[in-house]
C-alpha positions as CSV (number, residue, x, y, z in Angstrom):
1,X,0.0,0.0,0.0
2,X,1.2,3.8,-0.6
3,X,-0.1,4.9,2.2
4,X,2.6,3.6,4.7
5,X,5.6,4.4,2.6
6,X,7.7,7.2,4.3
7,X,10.8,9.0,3.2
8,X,14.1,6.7,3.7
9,X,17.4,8.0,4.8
10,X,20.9,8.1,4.1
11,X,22.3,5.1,3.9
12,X,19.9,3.2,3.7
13,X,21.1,1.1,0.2
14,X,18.0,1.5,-1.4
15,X,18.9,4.9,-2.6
16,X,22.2,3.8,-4.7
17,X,20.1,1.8,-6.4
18,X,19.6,2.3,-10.4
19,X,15.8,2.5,-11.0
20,X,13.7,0.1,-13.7
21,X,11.1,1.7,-15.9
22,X,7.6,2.3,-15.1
23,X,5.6,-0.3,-17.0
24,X,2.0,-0.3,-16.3
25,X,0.3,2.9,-15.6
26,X,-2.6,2.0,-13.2
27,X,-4.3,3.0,-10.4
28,X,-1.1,1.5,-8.0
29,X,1.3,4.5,-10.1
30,X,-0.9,7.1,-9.0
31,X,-1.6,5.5,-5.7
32,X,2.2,6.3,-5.5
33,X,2.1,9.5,-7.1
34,X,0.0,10.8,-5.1
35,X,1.8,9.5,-1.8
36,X,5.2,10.8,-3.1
37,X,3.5,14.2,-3.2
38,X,1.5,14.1,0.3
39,X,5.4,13.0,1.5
40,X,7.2,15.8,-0.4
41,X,4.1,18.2,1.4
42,X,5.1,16.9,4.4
43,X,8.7,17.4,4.3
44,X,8.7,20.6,2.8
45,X,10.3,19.5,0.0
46,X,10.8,20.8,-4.1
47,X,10.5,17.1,-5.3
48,X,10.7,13.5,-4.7
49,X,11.7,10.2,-6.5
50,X,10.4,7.2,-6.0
51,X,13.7,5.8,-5.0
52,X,13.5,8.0,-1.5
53,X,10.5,5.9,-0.2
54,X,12.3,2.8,-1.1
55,X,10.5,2.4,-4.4
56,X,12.6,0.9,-7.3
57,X,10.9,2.8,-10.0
58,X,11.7,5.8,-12.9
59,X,8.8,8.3,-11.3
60,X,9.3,11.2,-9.6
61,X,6.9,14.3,-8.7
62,X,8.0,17.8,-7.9
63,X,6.4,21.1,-6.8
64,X,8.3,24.2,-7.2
65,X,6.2,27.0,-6.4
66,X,4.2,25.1,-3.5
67,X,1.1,26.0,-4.6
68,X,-1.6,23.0,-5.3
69,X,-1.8,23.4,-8.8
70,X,1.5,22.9,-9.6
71,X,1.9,19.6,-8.8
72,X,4.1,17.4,-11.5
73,X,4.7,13.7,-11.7
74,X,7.5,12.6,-14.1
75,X,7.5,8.9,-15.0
76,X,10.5,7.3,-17.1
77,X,12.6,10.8,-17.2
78,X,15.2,11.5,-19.4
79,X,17.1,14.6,-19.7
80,X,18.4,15.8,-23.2
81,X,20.1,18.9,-24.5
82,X,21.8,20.1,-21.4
83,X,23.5,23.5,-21.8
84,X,25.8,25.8,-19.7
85,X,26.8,24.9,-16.0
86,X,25.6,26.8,-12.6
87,X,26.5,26.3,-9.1
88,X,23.8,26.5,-6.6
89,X,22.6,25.2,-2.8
90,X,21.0,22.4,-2.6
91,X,19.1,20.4,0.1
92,X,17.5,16.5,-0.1
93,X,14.7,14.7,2.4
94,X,16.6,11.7,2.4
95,X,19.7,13.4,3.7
96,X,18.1,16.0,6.5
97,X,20.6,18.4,7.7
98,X,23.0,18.8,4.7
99,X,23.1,21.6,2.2
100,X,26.1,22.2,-0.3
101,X,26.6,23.7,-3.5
102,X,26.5,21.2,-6.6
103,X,27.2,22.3,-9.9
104,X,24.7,21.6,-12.5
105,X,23.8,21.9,-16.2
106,X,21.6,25.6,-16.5
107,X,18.9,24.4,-18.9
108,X,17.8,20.9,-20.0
109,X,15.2,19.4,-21.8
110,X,13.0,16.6,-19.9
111,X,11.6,13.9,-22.1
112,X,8.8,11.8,-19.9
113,X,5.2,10.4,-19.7
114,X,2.4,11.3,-17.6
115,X,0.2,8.8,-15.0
116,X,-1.5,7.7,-18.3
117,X,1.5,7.0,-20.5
118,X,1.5,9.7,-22.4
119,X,4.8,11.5,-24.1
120,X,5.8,15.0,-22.2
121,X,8.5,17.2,-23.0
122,X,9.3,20.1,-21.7
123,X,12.3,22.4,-21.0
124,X,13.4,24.4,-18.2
125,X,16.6,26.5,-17.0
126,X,17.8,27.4,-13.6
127,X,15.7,26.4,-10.6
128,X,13.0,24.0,-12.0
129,X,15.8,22.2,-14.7
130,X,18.1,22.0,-10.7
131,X,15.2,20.0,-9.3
132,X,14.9,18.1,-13.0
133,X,18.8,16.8,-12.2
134,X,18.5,16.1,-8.3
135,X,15.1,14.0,-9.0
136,X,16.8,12.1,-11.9
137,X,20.0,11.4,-9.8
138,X,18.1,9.9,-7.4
139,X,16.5,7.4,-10.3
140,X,20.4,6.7,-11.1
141,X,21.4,6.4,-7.4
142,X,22.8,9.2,-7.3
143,X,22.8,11.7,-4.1
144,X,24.4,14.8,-3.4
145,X,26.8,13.1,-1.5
146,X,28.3,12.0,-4.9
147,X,28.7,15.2,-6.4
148,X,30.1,17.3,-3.2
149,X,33.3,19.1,-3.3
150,X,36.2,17.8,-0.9
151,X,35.3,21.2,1.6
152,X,31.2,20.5,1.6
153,X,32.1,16.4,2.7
154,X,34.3,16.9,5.3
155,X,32.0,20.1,6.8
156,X,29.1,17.7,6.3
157,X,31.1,14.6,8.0
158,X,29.2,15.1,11.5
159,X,25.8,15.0,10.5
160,X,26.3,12.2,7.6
161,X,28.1,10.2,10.8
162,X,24.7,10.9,13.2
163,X,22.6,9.5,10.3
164,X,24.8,6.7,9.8
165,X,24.5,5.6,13.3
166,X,20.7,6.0,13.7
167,X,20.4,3.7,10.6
168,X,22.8,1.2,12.2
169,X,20.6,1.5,15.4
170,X,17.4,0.9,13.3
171,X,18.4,-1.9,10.9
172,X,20.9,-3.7,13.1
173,X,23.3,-6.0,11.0
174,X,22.2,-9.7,11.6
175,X,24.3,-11.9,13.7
176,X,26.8,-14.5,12.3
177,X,25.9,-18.1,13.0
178,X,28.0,-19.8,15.1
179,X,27.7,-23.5,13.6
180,X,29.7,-26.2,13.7
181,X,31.5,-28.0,10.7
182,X,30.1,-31.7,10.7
183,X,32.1,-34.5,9.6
């Protein structure tokens, strides 16, 4: 069901995981849909890829502006075209607490289908084609994390260690078997 899926956190492995393509649009994809964007609410996010609720699927959704009729859902993204390079902040649910400058391509073109399977294109520059990239990322298994600069890791190293810990306090590693060898 989509309605217990909640936002995952670095590091848990699920989110360096590559993404399959969406399939079969149903009711379940917009079941999902709709829960990714009731969870990006929530957070007060931009966006949010499957992927960050421990989905395995190409489908993100995104809201820049924040206001209810701007909601967007991507499925099987692809970006195209990208042209000049900008540095800029950025933040991501799945890694609470961390903000660094990323460098990314200024405009892009976004090639994807709607809930119902049909083709969308569109392009974008600056803000919306940043939150294009992060979402997409996230499809490849890509975080921030990947694409920080040497300063932003090691200022981030505190908070990345906290979040480490209260994942390895939450999904303990299962104990080795102590069994004997028979002869």
């Amino acid at each position: 069901m989509s309605a217990d899926l909640k936002v995952i956190f670095y590091p848990d492995p699920r989110l360096k995981k590559v993404s399959k393509p969406v399939e079969v649009f149903d009711d379940a994809l917009a079941g999902l849909a709709t829960r990714l964007l009731e969870l990006m609410r929530e957070h007060r996010g931009v966006g949010l890829a499957a992927p960050q609720v421990g989905r395995n699927l190409r489908l993100f959704v995104m809201n820049a502006t924040q206001l209810p009729g701007d909601d967007r859902v991507y499925v099987n993204p692809e970006l195209i075209d990208p042209t000049g390079n900008e540095t800029a902040e950025e933040g991501c649910l799945s890694l609470p607490g961390i903000n660094c400058d990323i460098e990314r391509n200024e405009a892009v073109i976004l090639r994807a289908q709607d809930l119902k399977g049909n083709r969308v294109e569109e392009r974008a520059s600056g803000y919306i084609a940043r939150v294009w990239q992060h979402e997409i990322d996230h499809l490849n298994g890509v975080l921030i994390t990947d694409r920080m600069g040497t300063t932003a890791k090691m200022m981030a190293r505190r908070t990345l260690k906290e979040l480490e810990e209260k994942y390895a306090e939450e999904h303990p590693a299962p104990k080795a078997s102590k069994t004997k060898a028979r002869r």
